[in-house]
C-alpha positions as CSV (number, residue, x, y, z in Angstrom):
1,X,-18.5,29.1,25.0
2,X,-18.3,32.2,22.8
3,X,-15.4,33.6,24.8
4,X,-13.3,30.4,24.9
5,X,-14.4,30.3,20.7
6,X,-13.0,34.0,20.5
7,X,-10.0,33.5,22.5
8,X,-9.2,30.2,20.7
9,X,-10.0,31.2,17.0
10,X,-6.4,30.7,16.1
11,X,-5.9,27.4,17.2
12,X,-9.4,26.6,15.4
13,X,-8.4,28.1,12.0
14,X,-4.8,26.4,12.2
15,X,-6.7,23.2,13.5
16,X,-9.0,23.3,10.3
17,X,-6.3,24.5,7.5
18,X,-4.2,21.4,8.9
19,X,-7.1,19.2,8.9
20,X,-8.1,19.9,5.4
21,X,-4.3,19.6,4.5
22,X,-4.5,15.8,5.5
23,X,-7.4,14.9,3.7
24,X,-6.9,16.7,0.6
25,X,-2.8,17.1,-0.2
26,X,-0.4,14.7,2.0
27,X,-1.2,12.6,5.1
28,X,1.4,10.0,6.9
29,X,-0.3,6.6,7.9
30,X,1.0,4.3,10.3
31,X,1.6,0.5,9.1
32,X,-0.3,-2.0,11.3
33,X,0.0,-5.3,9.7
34,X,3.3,-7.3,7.5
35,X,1.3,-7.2,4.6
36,X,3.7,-5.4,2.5
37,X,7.0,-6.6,3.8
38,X,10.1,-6.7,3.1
39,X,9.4,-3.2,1.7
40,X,7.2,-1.6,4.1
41,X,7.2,-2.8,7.6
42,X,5.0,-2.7,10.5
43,X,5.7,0.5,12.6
44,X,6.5,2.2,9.9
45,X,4.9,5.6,9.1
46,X,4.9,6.2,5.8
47,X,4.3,9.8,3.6
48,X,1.1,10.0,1.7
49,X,1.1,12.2,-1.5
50,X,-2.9,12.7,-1.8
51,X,-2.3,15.1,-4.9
52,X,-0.7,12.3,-6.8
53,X,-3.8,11.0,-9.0
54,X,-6.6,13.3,-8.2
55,X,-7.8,16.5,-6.3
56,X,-10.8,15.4,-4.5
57,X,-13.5,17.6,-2.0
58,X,-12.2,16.9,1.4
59,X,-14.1,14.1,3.3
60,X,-15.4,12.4,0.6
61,X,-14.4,10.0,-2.2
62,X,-15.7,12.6,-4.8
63,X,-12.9,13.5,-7.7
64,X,-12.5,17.8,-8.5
65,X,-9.7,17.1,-10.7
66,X,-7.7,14.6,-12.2
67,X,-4.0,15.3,-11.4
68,X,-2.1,12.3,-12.1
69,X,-2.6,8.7,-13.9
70,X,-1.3,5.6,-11.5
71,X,1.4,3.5,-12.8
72,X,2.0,0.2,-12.6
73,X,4.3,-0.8,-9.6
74,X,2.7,2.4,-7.4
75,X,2.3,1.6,-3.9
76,X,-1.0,3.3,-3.2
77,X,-2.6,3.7,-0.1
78,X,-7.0,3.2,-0.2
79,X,-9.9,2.4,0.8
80,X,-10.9,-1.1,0.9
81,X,-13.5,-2.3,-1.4
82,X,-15.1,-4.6,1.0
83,X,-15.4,-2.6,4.5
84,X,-13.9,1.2,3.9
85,X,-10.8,0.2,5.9
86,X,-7.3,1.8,4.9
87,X,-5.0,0.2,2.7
88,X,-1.5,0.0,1.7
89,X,-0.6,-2.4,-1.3
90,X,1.7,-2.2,-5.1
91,X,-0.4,-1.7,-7.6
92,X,0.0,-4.4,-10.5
93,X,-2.5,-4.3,-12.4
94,X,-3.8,-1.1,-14.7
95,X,-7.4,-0.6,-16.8
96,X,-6.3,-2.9,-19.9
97,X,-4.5,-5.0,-18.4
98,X,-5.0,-9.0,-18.4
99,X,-3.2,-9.7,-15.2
100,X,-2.6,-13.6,-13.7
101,X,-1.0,-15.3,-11.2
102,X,0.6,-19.0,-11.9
103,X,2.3,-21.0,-8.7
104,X,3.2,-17.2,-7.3
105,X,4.4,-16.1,-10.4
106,X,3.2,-12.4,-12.2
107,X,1.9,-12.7,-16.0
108,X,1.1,-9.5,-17.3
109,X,-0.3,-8.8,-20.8
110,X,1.3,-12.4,-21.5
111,X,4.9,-11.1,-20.0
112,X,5.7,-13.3,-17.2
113,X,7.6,-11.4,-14.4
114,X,11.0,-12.5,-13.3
115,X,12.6,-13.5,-9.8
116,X,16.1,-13.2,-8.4
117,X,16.3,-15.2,-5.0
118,X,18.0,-12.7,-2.5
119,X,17.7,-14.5,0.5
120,X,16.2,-17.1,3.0
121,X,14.9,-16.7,6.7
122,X,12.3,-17.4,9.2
123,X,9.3,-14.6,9.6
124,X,6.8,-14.4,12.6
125,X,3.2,-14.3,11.2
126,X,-0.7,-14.9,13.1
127,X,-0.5,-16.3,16.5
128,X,3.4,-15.9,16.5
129,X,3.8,-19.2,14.1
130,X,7.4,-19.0,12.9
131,X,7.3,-20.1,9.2
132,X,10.7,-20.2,6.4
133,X,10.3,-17.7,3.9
134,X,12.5,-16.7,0.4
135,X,12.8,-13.1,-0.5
136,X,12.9,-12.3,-4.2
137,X,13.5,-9.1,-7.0
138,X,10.7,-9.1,-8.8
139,X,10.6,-7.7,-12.3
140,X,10.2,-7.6,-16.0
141,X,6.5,-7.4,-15.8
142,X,6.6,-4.3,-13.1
143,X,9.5,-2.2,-12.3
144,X,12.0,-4.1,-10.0
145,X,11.0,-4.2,-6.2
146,X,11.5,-6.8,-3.7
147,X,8.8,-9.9,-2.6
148,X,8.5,-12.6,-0.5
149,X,6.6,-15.7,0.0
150,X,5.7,-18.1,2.7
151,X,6.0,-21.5,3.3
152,X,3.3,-23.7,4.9
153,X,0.8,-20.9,4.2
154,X,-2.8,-21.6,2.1
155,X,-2.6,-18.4,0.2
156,X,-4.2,-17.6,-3.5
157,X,-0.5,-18.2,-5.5
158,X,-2.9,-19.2,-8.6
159,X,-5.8,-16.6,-9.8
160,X,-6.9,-15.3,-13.3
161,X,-6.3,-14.1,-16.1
162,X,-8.4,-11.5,-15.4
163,X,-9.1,-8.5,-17.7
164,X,-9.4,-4.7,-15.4
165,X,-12.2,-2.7,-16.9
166,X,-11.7,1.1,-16.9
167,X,-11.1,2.9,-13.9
168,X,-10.2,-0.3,-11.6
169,X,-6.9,-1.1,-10.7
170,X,-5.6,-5.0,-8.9
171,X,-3.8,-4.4,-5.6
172,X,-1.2,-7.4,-4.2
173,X,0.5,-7.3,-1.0
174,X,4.7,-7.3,-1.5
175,X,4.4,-10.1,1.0
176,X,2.2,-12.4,-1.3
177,X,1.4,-15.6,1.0
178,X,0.5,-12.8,3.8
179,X,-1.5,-9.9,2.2
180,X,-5.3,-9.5,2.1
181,X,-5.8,-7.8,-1.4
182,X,-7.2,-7.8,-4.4
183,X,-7.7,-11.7,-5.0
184,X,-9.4,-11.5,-1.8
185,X,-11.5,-8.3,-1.9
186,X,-11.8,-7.8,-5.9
187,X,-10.7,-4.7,-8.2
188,X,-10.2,-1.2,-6.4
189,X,-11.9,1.4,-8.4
190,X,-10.4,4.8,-8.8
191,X,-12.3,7.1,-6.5
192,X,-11.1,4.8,-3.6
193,X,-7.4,5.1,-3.9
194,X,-6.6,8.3,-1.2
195,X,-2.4,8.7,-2.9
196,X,0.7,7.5,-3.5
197,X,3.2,6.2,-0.6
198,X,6.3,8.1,-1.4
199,X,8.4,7.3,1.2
200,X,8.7,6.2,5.0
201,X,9.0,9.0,7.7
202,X,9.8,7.6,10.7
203,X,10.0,3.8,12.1
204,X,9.7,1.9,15.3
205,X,10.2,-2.0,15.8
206,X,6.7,-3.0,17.4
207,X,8.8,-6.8,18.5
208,X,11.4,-4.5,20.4
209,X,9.0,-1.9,23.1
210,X,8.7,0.3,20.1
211,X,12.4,1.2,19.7
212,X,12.9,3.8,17.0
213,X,14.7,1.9,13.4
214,X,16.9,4.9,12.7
215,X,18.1,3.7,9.3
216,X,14.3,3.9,8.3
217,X,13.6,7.4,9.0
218,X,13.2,9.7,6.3
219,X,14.0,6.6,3.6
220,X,12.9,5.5,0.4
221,X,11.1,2.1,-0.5
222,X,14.0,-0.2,-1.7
């Protein structure tokens, strides 16, 4: 064992340095559920910017530095709340914020958000039901980004108002009828959210044997 550790030390260093790279300064998850569509998709693999709010000791949850404050309209990547598992959702709602939800509809700090219809189609969801949904802008009370909702679907379109204590942030899905987050799982405090999605890396279509979505490599969220 000490000869292969010799011969092999600079694999091991390179294997460590990169490791601690991924869980301290950028990391790429892959998207495994609809959660956030139309904006980011399932098979996506999106780039992590783990520097974007805080510096924290590798492995753990534990914050070195403050490096950055999240805004409003952020899509963050975290750890659940309820069971530790990965995340990816917009973050709506900031500490001081009174944030509510009335028949789908954003209100926060009593300014209602706004919604352009942009088009109608049919989306695959659980058990391969095939239900009509709208796609919307949304903005006004977050910066503009796209939405949709379900039809046929008993999903939390009414919650609140609900006033976010210091150092907790509300999480929603972009696909709001489809999206377990925050009105399911509660506030997300600080020292859970692991960075800011910047941008998607590469795509496949998980419907289609994996084939690679070309136009979504190396592409911003529209």
């Amino acid at each position: 064992m000490s000869h292969w550790l010799r011969n092999n030390r600079g694999f091991l260093v390179f294997l460590l340095v990169f490791g601690l790279f991924r869980t301290a300064v950028a990391d790429w998850n892959p998207i495994p559920t609809g959660s956030m569509r139309p904006t980011v998709l399932e098979g996506d693999v999106v780039l992590v910017n783990r520097l974007a709010y805080d510096l924290k000791l590798p492995l753990t949850h534990v914050i070195l530095h403050r490096t950055g404050e999240p805004q409003r309209g952020n899509i963050v990547t975290f750890s659940s709340p309820k069971d530790g598992m990965r995340l990816i959702k917009r973050l709506v709602g900031l500490p001081g914020d009174t944030v509510e939800m009335r028949d789908e509809r954003l209100i926060i700090n009593g300014h209602a958000a706004r919604y352009q219809p942009l088009e109608r189609l049919t989306e695959t969801v659980a058990d391969n039901a095939a239900l009509p949904a709208l796609r919307l802008r949304e903005s006004g009370a977050l910066p503009p980004h796209r939405v949709q909702w379900l039809s046929g679907v008993n999903a939390r379109s009414d919650f609140g108002p609900i006033a976010i204590p210091a150092g907790q942030y509300l999480m929603l899905g972009d696909n709001r009828d489809d999206s377990a987050d925050s009105r399911y799982f509660g506030l997300v405090p600080r020292e859970l959210l692991i960075g800011r999605a910047v941008g998607v890396i590469a795509s496949a279509d998980i419907t289609a044997n994996w084939m690679p979505r070309w136009s979504r490599f190396a592409s911003g969220f529209h």
